[in-house]
NUGU-239893 format. One record per residue: residue in one letter; x, z, y of N, C-alpha, C in turn. Coordinates in steps of 0.1 Angstrom, whole numbers, padded with zeros to 4 digits, always signed. Atoms other than C-alpha are relative to their C-alpha. Layout:
AXZYXZYXZY
...
This chain:
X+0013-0003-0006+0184+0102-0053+0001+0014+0007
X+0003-0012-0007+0175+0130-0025-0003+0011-0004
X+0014-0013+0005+0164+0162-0038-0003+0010+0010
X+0002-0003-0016+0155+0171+0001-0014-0005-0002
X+0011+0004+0000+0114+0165+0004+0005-0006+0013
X+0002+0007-0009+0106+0142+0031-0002+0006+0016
X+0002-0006-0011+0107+0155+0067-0016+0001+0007
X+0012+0000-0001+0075+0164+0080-0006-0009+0015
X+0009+0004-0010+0069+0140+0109-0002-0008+0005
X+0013+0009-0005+0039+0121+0106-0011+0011+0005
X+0009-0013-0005+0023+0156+0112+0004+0005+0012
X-0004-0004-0012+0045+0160+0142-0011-0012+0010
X-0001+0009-0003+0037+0127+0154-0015-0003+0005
X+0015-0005-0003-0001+0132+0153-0004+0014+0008
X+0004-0006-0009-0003+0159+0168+0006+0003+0013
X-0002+0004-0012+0016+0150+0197-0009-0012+0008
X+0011+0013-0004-0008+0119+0201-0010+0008+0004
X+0011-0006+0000-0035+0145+0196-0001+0007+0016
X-0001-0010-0014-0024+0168+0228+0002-0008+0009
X-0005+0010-0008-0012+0138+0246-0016-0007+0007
X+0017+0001-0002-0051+0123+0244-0002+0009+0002
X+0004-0006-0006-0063+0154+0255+0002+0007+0009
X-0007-0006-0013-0041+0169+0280+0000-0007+0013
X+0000+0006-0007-0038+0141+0298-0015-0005+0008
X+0015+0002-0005-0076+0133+0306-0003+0017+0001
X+0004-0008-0005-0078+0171+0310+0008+0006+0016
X-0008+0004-0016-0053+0169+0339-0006-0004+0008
X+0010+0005-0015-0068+0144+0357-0014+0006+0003
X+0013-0002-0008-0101+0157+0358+0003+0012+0005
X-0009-0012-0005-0084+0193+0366+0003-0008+0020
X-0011+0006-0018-0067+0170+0403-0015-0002+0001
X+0018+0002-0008-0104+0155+0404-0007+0008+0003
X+0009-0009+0000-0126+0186+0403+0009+0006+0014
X-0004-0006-0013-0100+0202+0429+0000-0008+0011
X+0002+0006-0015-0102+0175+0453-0017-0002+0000
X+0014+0002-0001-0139+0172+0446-0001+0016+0009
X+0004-0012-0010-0143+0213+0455+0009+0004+0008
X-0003-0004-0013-0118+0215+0484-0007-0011+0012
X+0008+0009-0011-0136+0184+0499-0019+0006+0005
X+0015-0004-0005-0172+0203+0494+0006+0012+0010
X-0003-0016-0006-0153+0240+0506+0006-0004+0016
X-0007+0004-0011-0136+0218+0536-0012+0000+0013
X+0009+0001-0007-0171+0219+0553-0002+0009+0010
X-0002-0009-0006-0169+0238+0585-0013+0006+0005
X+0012-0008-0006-0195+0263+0599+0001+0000+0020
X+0003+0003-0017-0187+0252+0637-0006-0004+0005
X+0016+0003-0008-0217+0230+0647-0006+0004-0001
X+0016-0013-0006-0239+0256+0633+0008+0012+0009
X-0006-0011-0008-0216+0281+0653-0008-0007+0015
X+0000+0010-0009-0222+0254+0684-0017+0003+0001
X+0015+0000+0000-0260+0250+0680-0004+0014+0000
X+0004-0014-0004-0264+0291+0675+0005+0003+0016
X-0004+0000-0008-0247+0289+0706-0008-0001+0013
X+0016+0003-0008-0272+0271+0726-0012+0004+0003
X+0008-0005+0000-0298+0283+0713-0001+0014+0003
X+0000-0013-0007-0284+0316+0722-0005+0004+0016
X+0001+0004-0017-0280+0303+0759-0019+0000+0006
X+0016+0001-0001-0319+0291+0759-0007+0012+0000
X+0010-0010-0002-0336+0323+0747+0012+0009+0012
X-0003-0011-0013-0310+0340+0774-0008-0005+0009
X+0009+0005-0011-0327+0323+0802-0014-0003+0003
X+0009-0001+0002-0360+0323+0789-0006+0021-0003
X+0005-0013-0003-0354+0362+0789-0003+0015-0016
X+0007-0006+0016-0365+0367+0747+0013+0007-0009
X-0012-0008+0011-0346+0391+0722+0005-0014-0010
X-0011+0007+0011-0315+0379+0700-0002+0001-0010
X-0002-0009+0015-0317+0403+0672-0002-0011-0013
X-0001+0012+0013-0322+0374+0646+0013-0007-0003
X-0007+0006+0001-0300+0354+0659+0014+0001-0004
X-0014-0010+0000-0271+0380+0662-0002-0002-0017
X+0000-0001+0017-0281+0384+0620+0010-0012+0000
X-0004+0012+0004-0274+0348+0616+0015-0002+0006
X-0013+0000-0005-0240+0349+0634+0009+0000-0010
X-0004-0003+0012-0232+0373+0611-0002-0003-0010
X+0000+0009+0017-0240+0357+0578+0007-0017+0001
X-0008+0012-0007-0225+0328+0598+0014+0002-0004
X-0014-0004-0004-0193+0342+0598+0006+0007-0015
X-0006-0003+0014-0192+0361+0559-0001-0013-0005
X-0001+0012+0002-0200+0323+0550+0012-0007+0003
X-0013+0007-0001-0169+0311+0563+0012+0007-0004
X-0011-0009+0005-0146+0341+0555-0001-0006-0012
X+0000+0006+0018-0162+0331+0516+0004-0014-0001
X-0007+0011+0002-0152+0296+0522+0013-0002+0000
X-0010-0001-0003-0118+0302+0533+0006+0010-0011
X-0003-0004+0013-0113+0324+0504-0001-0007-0010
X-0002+0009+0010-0122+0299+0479+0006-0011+0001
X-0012+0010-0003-0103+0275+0495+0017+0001-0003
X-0014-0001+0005-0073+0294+0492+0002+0005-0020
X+0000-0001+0019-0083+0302+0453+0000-0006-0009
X+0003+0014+0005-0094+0267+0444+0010-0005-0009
X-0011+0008+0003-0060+0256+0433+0007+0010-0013
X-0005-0010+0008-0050+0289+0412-0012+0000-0010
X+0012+0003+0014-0087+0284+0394+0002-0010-0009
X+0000+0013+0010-0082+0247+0384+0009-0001-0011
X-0011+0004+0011-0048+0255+0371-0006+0009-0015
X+0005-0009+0008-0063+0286+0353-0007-0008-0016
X+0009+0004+0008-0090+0267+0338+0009-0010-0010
X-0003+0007+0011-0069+0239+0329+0010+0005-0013
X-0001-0005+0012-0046+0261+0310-0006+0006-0011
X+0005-0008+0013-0067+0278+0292-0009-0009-0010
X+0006+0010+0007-0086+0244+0280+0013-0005-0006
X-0012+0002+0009-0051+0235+0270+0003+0005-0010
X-0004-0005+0011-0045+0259+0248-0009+0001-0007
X+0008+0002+0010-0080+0262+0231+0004-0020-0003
X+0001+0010+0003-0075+0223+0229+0016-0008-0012
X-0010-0002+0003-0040+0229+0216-0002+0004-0014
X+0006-0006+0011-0051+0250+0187-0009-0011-0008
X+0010+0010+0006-0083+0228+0180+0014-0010-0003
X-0013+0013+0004-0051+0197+0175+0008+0002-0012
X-0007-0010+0007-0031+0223+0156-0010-0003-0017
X+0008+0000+0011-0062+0226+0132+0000-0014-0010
X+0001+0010+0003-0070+0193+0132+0006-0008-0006
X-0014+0008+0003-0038+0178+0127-0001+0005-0015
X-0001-0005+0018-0032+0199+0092-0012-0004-0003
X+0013+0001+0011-0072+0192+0078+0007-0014+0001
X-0002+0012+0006-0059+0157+0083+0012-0007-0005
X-0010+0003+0009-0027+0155+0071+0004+0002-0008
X-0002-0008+0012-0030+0179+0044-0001-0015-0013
X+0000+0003+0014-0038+0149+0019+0012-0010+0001
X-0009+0002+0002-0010+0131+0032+0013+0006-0001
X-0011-0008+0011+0014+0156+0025-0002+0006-0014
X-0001+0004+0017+0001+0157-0010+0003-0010-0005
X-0006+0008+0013+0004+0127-0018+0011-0005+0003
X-0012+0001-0007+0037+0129+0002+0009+0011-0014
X-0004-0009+0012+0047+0157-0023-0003-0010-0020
X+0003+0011+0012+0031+0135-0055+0009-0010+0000
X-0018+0009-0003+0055+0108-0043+0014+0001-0003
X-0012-0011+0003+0081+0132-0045+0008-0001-0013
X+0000-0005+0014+0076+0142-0075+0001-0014-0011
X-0001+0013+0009+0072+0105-0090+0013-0003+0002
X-0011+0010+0001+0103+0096-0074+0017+0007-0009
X-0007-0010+0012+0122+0126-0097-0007-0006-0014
X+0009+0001+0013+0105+0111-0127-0010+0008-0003
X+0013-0006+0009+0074+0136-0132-0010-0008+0008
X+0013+0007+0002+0047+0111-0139-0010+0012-0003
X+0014-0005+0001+0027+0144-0147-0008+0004+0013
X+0006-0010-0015+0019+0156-0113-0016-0010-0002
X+0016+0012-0004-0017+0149-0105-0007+0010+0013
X+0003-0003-0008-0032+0156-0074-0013+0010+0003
X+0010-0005+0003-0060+0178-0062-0014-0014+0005
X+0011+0012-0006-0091+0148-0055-0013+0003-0005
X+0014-0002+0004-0126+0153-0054-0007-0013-0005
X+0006+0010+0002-0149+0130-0072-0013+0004-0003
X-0005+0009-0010-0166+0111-0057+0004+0006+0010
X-0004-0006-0013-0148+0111-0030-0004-0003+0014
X+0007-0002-0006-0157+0127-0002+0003-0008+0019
X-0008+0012-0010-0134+0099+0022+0004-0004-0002
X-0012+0007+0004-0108+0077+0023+0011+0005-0004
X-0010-0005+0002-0082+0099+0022-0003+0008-0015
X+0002-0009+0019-0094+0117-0013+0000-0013-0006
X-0004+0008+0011-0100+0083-0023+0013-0008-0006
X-0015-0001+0000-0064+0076-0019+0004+0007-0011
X-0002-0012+0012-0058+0109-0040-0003-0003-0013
X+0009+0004+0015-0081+0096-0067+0010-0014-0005
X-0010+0010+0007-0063+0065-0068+0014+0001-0002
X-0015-0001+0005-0029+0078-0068-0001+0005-0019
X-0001-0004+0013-0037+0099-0097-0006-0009-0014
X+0000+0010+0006-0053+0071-0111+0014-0011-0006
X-0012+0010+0000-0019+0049-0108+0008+0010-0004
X-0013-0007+0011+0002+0078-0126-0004+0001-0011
X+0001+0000+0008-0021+0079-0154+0002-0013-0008
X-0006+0013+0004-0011+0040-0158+0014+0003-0004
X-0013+0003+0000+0024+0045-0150+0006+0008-0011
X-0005-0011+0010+0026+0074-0179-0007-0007-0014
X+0008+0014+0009+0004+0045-0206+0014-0008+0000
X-0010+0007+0004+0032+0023-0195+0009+0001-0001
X-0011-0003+0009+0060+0043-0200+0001+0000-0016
X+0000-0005+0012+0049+0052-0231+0001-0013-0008
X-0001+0014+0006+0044+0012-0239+0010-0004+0001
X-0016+0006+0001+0078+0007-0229+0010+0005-0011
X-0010-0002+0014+0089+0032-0255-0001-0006-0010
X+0003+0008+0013+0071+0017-0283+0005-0015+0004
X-0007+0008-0005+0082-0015-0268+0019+0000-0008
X-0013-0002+0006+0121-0002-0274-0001-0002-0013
X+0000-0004+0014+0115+0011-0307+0000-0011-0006
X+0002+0012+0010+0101-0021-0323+0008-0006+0005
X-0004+0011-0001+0126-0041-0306+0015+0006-0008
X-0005-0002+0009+0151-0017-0320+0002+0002-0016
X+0005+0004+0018+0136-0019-0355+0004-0013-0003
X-0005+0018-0001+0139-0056-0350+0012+0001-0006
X-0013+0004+0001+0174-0056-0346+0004+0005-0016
X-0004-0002+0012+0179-0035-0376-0006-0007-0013
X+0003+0007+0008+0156-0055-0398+0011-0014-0005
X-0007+0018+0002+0175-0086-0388+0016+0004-0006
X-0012-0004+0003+0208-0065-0395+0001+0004-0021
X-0003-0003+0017+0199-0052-0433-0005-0013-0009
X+0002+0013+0007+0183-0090-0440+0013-0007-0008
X-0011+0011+0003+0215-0105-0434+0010+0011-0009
X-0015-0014+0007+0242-0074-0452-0009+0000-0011
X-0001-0005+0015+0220-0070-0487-0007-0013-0006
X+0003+0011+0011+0206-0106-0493+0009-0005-0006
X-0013+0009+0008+0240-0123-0503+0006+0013-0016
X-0003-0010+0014+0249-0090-0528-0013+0000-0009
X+0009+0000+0009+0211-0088-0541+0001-0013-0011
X+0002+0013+0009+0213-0124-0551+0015+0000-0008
X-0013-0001+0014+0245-0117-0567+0000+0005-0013
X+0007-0009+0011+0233-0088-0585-0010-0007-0009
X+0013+0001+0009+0204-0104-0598+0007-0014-0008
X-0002+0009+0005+0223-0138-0607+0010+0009-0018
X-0011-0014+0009+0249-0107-0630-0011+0000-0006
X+0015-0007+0011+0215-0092-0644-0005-0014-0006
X+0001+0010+0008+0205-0125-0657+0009-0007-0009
X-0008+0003+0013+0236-0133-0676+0002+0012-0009
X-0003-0011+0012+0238-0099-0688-0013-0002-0012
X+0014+0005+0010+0201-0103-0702+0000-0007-0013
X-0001+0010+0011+0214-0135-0718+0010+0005-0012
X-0008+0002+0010+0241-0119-0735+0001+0008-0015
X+0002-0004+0012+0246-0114-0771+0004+0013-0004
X-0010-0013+0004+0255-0080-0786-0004+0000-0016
X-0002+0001+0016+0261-0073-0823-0009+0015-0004
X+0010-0015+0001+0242-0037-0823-0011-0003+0005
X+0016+0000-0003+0204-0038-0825-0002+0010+0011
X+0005-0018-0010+0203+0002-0806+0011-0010+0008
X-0008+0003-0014+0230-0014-0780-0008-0012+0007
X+0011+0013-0004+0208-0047-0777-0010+0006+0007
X+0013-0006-0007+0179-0022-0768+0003+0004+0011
X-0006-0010-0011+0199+0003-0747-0002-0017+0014
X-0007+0010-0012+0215-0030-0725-0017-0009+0006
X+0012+0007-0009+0176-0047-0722-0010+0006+0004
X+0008-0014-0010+0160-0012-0712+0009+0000+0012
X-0006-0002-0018+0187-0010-0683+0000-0013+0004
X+0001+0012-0006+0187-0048-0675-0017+0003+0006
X+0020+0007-0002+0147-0045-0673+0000+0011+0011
X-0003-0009-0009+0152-0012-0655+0011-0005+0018
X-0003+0005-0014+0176-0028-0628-0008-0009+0005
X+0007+0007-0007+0158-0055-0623-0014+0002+0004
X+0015-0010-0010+0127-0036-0614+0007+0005+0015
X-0006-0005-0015+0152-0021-0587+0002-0010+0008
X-0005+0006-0007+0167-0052-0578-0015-0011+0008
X+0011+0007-0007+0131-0070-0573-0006+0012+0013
X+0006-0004-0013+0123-0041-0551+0006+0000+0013
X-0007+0005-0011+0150-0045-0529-0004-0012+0009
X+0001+0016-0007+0145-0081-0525-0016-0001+0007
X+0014-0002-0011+0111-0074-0514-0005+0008+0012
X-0001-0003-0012+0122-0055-0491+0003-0001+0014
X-0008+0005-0014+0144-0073-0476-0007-0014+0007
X+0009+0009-0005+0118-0102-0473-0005+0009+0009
X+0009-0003-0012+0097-0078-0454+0011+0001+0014
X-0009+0002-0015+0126-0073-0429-0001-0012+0004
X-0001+0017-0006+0130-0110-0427-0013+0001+0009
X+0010+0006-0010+0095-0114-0418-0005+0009+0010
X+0003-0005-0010+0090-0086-0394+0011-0004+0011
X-0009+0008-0013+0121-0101-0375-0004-0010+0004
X-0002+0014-0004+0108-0131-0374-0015-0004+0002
X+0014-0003-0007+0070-0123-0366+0004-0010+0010
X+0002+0010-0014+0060-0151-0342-0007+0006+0013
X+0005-0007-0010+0052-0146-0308-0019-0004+0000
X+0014-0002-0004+0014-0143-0298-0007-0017+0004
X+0008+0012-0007-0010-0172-0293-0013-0001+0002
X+0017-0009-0004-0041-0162-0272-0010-0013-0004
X+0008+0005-0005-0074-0174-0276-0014+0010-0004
X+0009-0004+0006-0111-0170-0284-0006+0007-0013
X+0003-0004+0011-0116-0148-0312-0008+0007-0004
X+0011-0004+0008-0149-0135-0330+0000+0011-0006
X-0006-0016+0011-0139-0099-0341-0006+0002-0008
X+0011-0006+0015-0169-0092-0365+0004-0010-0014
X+0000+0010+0010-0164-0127-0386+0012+0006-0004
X-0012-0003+0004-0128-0118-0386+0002+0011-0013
X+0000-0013+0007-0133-0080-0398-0006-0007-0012
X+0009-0005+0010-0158-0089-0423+0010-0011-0010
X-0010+0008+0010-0133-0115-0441+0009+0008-0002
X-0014-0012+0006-0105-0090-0441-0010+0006-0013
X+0009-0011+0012-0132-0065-0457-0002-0006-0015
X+0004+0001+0014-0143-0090-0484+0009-0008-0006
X-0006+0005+0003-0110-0106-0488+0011+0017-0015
X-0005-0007+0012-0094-0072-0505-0012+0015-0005
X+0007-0006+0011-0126-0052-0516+0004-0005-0014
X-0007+0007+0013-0120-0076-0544+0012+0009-0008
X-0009-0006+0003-0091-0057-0554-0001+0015-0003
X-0004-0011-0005-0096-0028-0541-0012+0014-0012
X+0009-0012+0010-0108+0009-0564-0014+0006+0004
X+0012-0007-0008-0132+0014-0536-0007-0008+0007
X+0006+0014-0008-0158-0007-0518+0003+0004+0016
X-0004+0001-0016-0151-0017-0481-0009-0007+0005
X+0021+0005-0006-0180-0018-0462+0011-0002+0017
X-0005+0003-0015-0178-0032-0425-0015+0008+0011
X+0010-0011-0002-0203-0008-0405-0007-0012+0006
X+0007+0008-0009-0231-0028-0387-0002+0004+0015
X+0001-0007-0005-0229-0030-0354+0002-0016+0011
X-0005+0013-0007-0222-0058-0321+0011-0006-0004
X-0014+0008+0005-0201-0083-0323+0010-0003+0017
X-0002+0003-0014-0177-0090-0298+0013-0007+0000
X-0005+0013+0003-0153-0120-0286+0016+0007+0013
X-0006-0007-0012-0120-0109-0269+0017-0014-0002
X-0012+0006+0000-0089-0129-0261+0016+0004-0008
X-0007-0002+0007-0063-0129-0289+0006-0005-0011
X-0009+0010+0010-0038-0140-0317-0009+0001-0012
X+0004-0001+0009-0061-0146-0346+0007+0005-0010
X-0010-0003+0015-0032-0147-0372+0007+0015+0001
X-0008-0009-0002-0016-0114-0358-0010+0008-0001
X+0005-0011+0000-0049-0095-0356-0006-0003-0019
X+0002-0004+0020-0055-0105-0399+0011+0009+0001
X-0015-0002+0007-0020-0094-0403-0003+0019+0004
X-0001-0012-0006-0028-0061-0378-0015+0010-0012
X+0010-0002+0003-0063-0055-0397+0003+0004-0014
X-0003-0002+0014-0051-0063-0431+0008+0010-0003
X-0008-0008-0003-0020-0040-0430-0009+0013+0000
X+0007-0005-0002-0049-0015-0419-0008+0007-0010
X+0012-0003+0007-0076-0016-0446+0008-0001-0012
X-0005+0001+0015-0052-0025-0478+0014+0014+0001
X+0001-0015+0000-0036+0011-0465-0007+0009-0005
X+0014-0004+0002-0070+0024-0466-0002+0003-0015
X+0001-0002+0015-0075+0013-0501+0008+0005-0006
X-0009-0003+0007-0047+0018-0514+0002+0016+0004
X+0000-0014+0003-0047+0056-0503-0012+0005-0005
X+0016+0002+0012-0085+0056-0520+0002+0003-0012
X+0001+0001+0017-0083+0068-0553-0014-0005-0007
X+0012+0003+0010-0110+0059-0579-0008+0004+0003
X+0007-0012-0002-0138+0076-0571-0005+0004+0013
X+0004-0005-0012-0135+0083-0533-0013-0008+0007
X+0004+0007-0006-0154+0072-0506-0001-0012+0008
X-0006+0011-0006-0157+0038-0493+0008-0003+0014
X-0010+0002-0012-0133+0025-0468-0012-0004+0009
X+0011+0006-0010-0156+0019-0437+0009-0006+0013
X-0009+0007-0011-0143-0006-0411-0009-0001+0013
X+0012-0004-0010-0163+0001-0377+0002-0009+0013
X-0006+0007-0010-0161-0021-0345-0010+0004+0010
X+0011-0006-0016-0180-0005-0309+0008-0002+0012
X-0006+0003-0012-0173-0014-0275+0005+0009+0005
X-0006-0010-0004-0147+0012-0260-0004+0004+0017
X+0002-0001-0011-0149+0005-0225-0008-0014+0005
X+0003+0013-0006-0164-0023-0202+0010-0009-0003
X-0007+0011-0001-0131-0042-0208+0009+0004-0012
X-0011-0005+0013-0118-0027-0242-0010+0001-0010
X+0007-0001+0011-0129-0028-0276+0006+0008-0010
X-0002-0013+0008-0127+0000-0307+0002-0006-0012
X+0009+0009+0010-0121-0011-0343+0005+0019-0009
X-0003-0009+0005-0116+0020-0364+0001+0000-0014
X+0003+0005+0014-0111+0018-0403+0008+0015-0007
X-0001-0011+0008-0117+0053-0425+0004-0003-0013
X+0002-0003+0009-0104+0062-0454-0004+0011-0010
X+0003-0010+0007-0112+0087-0484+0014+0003-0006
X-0013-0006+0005-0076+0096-0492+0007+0014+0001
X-0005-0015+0001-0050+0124-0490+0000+0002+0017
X+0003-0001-0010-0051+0117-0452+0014+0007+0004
X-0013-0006-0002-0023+0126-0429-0001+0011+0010
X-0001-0015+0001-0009+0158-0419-0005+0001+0020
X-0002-0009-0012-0011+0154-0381-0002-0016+0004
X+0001+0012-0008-0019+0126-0353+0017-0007-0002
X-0016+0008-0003+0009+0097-0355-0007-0007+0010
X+0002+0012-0012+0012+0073-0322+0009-0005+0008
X-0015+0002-0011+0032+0056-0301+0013-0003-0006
X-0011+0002+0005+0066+0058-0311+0001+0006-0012
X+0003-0003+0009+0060+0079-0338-0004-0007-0013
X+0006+0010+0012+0043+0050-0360+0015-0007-0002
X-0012+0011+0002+0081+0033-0361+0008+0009+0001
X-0011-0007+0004+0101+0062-0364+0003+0010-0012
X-0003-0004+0017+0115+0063-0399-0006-0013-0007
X+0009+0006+0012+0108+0037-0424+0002+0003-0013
X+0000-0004+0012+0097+0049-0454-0016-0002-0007
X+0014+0005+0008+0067+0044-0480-0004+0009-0010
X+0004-0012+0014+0046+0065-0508-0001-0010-0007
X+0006+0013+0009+0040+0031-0525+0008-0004-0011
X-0013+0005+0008+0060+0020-0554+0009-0016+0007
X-0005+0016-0005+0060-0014-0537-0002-0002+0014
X+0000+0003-0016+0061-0007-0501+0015-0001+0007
X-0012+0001-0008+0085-0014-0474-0001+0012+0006
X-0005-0008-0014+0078+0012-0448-0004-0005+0011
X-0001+0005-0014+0072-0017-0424-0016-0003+0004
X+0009+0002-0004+0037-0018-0426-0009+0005+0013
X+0000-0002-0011+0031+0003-0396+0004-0005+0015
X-0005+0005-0013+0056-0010-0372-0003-0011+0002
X+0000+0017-0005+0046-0046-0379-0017+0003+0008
X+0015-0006-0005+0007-0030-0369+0005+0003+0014
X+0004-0003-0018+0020-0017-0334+0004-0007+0006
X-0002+0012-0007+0039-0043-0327-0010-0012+0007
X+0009+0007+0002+0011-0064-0332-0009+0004+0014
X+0012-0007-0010-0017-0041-0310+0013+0000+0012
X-0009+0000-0018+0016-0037-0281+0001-0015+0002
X-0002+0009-0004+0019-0073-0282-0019-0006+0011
X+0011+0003-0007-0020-0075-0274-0005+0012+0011
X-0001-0007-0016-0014-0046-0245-0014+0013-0010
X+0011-0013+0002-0036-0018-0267+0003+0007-0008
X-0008-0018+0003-0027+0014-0285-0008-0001-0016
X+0004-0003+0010-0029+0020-0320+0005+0018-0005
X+0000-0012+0004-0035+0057-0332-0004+0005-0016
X+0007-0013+0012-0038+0079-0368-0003+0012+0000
X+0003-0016+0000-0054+0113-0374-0008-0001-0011
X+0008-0003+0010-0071+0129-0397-0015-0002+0003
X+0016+0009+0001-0107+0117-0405-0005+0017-0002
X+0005-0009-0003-0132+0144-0396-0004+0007-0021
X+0001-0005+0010-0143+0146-0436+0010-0005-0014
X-0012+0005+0005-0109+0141-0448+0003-0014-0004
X-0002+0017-0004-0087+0112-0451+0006-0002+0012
X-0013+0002-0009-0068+0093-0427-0017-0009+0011
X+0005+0007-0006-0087+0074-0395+0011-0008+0012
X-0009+0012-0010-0070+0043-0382-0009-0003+0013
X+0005+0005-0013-0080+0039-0343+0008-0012+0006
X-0008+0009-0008-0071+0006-0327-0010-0005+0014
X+0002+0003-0014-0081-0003-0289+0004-0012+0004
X-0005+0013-0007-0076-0037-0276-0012-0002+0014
X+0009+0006-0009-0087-0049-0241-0004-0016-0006
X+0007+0011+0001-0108-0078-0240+0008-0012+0006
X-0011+0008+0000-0081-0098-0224+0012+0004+0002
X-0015-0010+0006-0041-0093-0231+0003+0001+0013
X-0009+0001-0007-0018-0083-0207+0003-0013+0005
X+0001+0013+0001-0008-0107-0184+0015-0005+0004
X-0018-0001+0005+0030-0101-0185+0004+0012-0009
X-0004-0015+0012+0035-0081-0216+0018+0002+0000
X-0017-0002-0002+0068-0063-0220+0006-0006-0014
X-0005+0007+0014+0090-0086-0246+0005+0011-0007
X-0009-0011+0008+0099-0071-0279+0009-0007-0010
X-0004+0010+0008+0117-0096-0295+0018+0000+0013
């Protein structure tokens, strides 16, 4: 790639047009006006010389004073001297003039040219800058704007704030597709030893020992492994099935009925009641089975960082945008230390749970990146954790594969 900015000339190019349209029509009319005033200045003072003439002749022979006429001779005669002088100056005026309308007209072009190409060498520079990778540039644009060309501006910086959304979708994208792989890699390397292990720990269990204290010792550590070996194996199911997550199958789905079934499928369970806040309902294009899976994951979090005592889990659902919808679900827990997002929800798997995988996040962003919307945690304003999820109202309509 170039790292030379763009040569500057669309700003040449216009303001050659610009001087071009106006020099040229101040030309011709420059040749016009001079043939117009040497055709008026070409007018001779001889017939009235001719006719003073005459009329000279007459009052001679009739005897009567000149003295007037003699005047008129003379103003007869600086009349023509002044004609003959502007005749010969005519041509040294027009040029005059027309230069000097050139050059104010020159200038004015000059101006004009930069007010109007200033926003295209911004977003000639913005360009630039995108085609170096910095998606942050953003331009200067008034809003509203106050023309076409700002609204240009507006929409460029509009279309980087996209193009820096879908980078960032393409990372999470990677991530989960490299999580994938490794799920699918530790399913297949520790299922064939666990089941070994555990088929071992079941004959050891069965077998006889002659010492009552060694009989205890050997069925405290059999009972002890196999608490380890069942946690493995549960983990490595969850790999299985986050590798093998099915792909997406859109339709019409009911978000409130949905939520309120998640809510009252594990209040039941749960230390804390899980309320669903009251509020619209609303119907958006999406995988039923993938948004339980994205929801549940969510609220049996929730509870589960809930101790005894706290406050209820609240599951909230408000329209985000004209074409996006909010679902947010608080808890009363220890709450986490700092916003997670993006690629951050999938990097590292690990758990506080005695009985977690770890994968309960990434199978959650997978889920919201597969329906093209952004899942976020932060801390909850009166402590605790606040799950935000965002879905448009309908998916993407070439999502990026993560599989």
């Amino acid at each position: 790639m170039s790292s030379t900015p763009p040569p500057p000339r669309f700003r040449r190019r216009l303001l050659a047009v610009m001087l071009l349209a106006g020099l040229v029509p101040l030309v011709l009319l420059g040749i016009v006006a001079q043939g117009a005033l040497e055709r008026v200045l070409s007018v001779s003072v001889a017939p009235v010389e001719a006719v003073l003439d005459d009329v000279s002749l007459d009052l001679e022979r009739r005897g009567l004073p000149r003295g007037s006429l003699d005047e008129a001779r003379l103003h007869l005669a600086q009349a023509e001297l002044t004609r003959r002088a502007l005749v010969r100056r005519v041509p040294a005026f027009i040029t005059l003039l027309v230069l000097v309308s050139g050059g104010v007209l020159a200038v004015a072009a000059v101006l004009l040219g930069r007010a109007l190409t200033r926003p295209v060498t911004t977003l000639t520079e913005g360009m630039w800058a995108y085609a170096r990778g910095d998606l942050s540039m953003r331009l200067p644009a008034t809003d509203p704007p106050r023309d076409e060309l700002q609204f240009l501006l507006g929409q460029f910086n509009r279309m980087g704030q996209e193009l820096v959304a879908q980078r960032e979708r393409l990372k999470s994208a990677e991530q989960i597709a490299a999580w994938q792989d490794v799920a699918r890699s530790l399913a297949h390397e520790l299922k064939n030893p666990l089941t070994a292990m555990k088929l071992s720990l079941a004959r050891l269990s069965r077998a006889d020992t002659g010492s009552p204290s060694d009989a205890t010792r050997v069925t405290e550590s059999v009972a002890l492994l196999q608490e380890e070996v069942d946690l493995l194996m549960r983990m490595t199911q969850s790999f299985s099935t986050f590798a093998r997550l099915p792909a997406p199958r859109f339709q019409d789905v009911p978000l409130r009925p949905l939520l309120s079934e998640i809510c009252a499928l594990y209040a039941e369970t749960s230390p804390v009641p899980v309320e669903l806040v009251p509020g619209p309902d609303v119907s958006l294009r999406a995988d039923p089975d993938g948004l339980r899976r994205l929801f549940g994951n969510l609220v049996k979090n929730a509870t589960e960082a809930s101790p005894e005592g706290a406050p209820p889990v609240r599951v909230a659902l408000e329209p985000a945008t004209e074409s996006a919808v909010r679902i947010t679900v608080t808890d009363g827990g220890s709450g986490v230390p700092t916003v997670l997002e993006g690629a951050a929800l999938t990097r590292g798997l690990f758990s506080t749970k005695p009985e977690g995988s770890g994968l309960g996040l990434p199978i959650s962003q997978k889920i919201t990146h597969e329906h093209g919307g952004t899942l976020r945690l932060e801390p909850a304003p009166g402590g605790g954790t606040l799950a935000r999820v965002e879905l448009p109202l309908l998916p993407p309509s070439s999502p990026v594969p993560t599989t």
